[in-house]
C-alpha positions in Angstrom: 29.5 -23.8 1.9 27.5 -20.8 0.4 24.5 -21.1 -1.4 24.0 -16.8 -1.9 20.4 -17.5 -1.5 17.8 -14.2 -0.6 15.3 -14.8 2.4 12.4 -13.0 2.1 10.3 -12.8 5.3 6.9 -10.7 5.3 4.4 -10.5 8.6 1.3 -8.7 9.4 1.7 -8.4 12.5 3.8 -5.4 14.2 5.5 -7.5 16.8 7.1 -10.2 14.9 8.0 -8.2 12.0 11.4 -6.8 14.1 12.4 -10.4 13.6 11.9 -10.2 10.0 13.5 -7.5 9.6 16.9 -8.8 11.8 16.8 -12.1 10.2 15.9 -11.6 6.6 17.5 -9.8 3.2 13.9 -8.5 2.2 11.1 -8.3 4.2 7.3 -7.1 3.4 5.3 -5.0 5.4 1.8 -5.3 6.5 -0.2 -5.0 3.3 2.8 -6.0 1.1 2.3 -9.3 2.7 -1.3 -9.5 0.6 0.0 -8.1 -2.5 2.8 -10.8 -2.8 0.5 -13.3 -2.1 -2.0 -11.5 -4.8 0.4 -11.5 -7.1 1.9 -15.1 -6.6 -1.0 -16.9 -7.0 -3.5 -17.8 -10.1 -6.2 -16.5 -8.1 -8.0 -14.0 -10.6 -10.2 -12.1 -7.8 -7.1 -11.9 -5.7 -5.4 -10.0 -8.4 -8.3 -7.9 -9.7 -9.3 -6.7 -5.8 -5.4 -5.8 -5.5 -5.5 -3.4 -8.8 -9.1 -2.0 -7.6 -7.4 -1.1 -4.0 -4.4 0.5 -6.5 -6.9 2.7 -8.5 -8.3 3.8 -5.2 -5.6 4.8 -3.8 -4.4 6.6 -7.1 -8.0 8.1 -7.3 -7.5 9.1 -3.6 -4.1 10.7 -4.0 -5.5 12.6 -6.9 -8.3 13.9 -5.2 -6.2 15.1 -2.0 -3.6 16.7 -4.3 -6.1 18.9 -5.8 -8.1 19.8 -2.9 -4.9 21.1 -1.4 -4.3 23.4 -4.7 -7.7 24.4 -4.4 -7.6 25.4 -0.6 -4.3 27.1 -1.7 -5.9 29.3 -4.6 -8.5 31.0 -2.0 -10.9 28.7 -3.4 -14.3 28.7 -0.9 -16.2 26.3 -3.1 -14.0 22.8 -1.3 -14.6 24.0 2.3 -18.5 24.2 1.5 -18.9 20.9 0.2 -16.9 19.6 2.8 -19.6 21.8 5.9 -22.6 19.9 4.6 
């Protein structure tokens, strides 16, 4: 008999997560594990710390994207701020 039902296995830590990923049709890594869980529940601070840690990381990605175009233009003004 087949059901066609998806198994979705998710584990924080490094050493049982080969099992998830021989055993299971989806699997979630490390920090995955907390968003699905954010994002399953009704929990309202679980949901708003996982959208702060998402503008963070935006912000973060931003910020490293332009420092490299600055470093790249000869700009001097980066590698000062970054001696203090």
């Amino acid at each position: 008999m087949r059901i066609d039902a998806l198994q979705v296995g998710g584990s924080t830590q490094w050493g049982s997560l080969v099992f998830m990923i021989l055993t299971c049709d989806y699997f979630l890594i490390v920090e995955e594990v907390y968003a699905a869980a954010a994002l399953c529940s009704d929990n309202p601070v679980l949901r708003t710390s996982l959208r702060a840690s998402d503008v963070f990381k935006s912000f973060a990605i931003i910020m490293i994207i332009l420092g490299l175009a600055l470093v790249s233009a000869g700009d001097k003004l980066l590698l000062s701020i970054l001696r203090m």
